[in-house]
C-alpha positions as MATLAB code, in Angstrom:
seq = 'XXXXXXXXXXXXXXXXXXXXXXXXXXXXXXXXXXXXXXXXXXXXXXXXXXXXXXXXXXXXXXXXXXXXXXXXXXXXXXXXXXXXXXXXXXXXXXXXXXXXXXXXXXXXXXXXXXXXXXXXXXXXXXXXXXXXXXXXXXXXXXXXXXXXXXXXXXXXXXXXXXXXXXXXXXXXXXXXXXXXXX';
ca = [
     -29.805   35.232 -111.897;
     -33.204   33.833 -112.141;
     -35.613   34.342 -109.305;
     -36.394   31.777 -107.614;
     -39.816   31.583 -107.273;
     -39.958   32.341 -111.391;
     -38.116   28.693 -111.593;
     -41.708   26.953 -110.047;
     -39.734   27.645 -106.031;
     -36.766   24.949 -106.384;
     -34.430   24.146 -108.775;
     -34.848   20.395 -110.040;
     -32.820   18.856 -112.254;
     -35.173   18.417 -115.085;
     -36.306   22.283 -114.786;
     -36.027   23.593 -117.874;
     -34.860   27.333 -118.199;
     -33.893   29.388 -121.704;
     -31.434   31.791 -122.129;
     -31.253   34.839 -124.334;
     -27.956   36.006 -124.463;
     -25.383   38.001 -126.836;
     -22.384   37.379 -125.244;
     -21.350   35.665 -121.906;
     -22.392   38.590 -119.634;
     -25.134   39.525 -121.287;
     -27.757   36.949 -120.354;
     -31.432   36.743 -119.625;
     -33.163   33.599 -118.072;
     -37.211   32.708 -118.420;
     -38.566   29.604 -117.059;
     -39.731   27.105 -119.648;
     -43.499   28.254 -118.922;
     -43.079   31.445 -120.361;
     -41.530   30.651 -123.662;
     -43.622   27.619 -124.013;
     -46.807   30.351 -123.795;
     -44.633   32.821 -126.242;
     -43.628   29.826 -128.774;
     -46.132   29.819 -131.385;
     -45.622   34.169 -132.143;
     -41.722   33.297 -132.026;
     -42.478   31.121 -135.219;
     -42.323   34.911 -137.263;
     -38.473   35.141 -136.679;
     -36.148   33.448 -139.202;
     -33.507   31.677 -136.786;
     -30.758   29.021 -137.396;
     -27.976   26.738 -135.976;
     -25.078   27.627 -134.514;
     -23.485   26.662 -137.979;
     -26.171   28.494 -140.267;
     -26.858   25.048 -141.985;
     -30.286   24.421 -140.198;
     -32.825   27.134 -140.827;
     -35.984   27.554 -138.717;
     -38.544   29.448 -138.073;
     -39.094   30.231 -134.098;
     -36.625   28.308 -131.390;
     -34.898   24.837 -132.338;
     -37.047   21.923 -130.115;
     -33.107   21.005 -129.552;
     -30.133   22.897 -129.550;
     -29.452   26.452 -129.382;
     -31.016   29.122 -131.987;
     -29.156   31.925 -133.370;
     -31.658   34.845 -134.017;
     -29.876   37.142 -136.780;
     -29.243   41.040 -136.508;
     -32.044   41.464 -139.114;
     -34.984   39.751 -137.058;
     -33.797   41.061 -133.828;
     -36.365   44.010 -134.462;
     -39.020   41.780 -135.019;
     -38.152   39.683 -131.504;
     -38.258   43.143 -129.875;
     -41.579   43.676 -131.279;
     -42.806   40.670 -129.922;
     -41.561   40.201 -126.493;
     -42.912   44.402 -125.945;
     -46.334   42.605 -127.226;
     -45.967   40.081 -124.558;
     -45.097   42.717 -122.074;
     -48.433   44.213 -122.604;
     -50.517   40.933 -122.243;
     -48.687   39.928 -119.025;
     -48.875   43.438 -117.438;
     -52.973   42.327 -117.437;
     -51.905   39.436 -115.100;
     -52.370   38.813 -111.371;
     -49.916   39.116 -109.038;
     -49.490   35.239 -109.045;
     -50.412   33.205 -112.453;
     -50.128   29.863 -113.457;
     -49.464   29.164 -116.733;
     -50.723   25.673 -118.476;
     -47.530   24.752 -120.816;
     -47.365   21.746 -123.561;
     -49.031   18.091 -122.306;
     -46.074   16.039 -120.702;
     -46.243   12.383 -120.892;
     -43.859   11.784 -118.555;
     -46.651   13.054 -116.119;
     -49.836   12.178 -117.759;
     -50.839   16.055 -117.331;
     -50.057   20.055 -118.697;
     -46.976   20.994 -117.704;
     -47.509   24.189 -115.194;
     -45.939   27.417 -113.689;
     -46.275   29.218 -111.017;
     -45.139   32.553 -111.906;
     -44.880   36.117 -110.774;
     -46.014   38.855 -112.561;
     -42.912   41.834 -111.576;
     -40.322   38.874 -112.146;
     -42.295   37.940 -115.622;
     -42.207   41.333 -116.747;
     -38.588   42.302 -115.563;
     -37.462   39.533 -117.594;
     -39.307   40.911 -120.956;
     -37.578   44.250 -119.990;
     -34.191   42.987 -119.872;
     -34.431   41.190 -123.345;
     -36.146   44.176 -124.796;
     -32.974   45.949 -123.908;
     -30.992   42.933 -124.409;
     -32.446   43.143 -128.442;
     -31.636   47.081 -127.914;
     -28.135   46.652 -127.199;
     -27.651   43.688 -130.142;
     -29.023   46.326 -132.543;
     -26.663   49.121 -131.421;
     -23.514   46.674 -131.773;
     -24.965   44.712 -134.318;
     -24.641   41.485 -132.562;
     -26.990   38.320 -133.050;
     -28.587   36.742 -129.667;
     -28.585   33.184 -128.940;
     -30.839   31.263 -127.484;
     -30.338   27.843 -125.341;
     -31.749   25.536 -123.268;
     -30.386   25.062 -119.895;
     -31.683   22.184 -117.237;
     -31.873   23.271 -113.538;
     -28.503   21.078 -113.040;
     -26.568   23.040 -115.315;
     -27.898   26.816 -114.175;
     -25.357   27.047 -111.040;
     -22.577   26.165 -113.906;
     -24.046   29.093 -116.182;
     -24.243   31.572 -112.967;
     -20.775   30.812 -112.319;
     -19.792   31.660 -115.923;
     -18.979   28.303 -117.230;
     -19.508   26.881 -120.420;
     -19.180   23.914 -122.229;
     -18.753   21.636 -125.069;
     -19.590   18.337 -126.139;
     -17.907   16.676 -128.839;
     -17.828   13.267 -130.096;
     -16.575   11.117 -127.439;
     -16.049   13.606 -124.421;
     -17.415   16.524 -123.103;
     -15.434   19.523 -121.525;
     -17.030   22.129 -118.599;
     -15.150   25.368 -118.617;
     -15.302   26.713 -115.042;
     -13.396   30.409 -114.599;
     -10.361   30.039 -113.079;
     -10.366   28.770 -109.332;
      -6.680   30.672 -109.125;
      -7.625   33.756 -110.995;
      -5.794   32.684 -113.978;
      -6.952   33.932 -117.240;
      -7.281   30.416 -118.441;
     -10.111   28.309 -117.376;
     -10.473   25.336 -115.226;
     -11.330   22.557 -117.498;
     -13.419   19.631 -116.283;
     -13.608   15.885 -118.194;
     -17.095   14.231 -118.002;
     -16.782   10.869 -118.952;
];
């Protein structure tokens, strides 16, 4: 779960969080400030689309990105690097993110350095563990309103005409509740 008070001390609906994750347990959360600071160096892994049709360089502005076994290394590399630079920090930071129109200003975070950091741990090992199983890691973007779904386990879909939440089963079931948004 993401700490609190590394998600700018209350979760609104247009906070924006990223998650690196291999599988459905295996998850690690950053507020939006800290990848916005990290973007720019993630531009040196090769990433795609969920499909592999869409190739990029650094995280999609929209939709997941799939970082491949073979530049999982290189992501390791980096987030240690950024390890190292926020270990310099202050206890409390603020960090100035991309200009926002919406409010006229830079977009800003109030982060913590310990939370920061214990974050870049976990995906270190997080890119540790992908090597060793030879996994790729997936990255998405999740809105505050949708992070109680994720923490819950749900996922979801959204096809065409309807979208589909998959909640764990309320009954212990093995299948999932299914919810319709319409």
């Amino acid at each position: 779960m993401l700490p609190k008070s590394n998600m700018n001390k209350t979760r609104e609906k247009n906070t924006l969080v990223y998650s690196f994750e291999t599988s459905e347990k295996e998850k690690v959360y950053f507020n939006a400030g800290v990848i916005d600071i990290m973007f720019d160096s993630l531009k040196f892994l090769k990433t795609s689309d969920k499909l592999k049709i869409k190739k990029n360089k650094g995280l999609f502005f929209k939709g997941s990105t799939y970082i491949e076994k073979e530049n999982i290394p290189k992501l390791k590399k980096i987030v240690s690097s950024w390890k190292g630079l926020f270990s310099e920090a202050t206890q409390n930071f603020v960090l100035i993110g991309f200009f926002n129109t919406k409010i006229d200003d830079y977009e800003r975070w109030n982060c913590n350095k310990e939370e920061v950091i214990e974050s870049l741990e976990k995906l270190v090992i997080l890119c540790e563990k992908a090597e060793k199983e030879n996994k790729i890691i997936r990255c998405r973007k999740l809105t505050g309103e949708l992070l109680p779904l994720v923490e819950v386990g749900a996922s979801w879909e959204v096809c065409a005409f309807i979208s589909h939440i998959y909640l764990p089963s309320s009954s212990g079931s093995p299948y999932p509740d299914i919810f319709y948004l319409i």
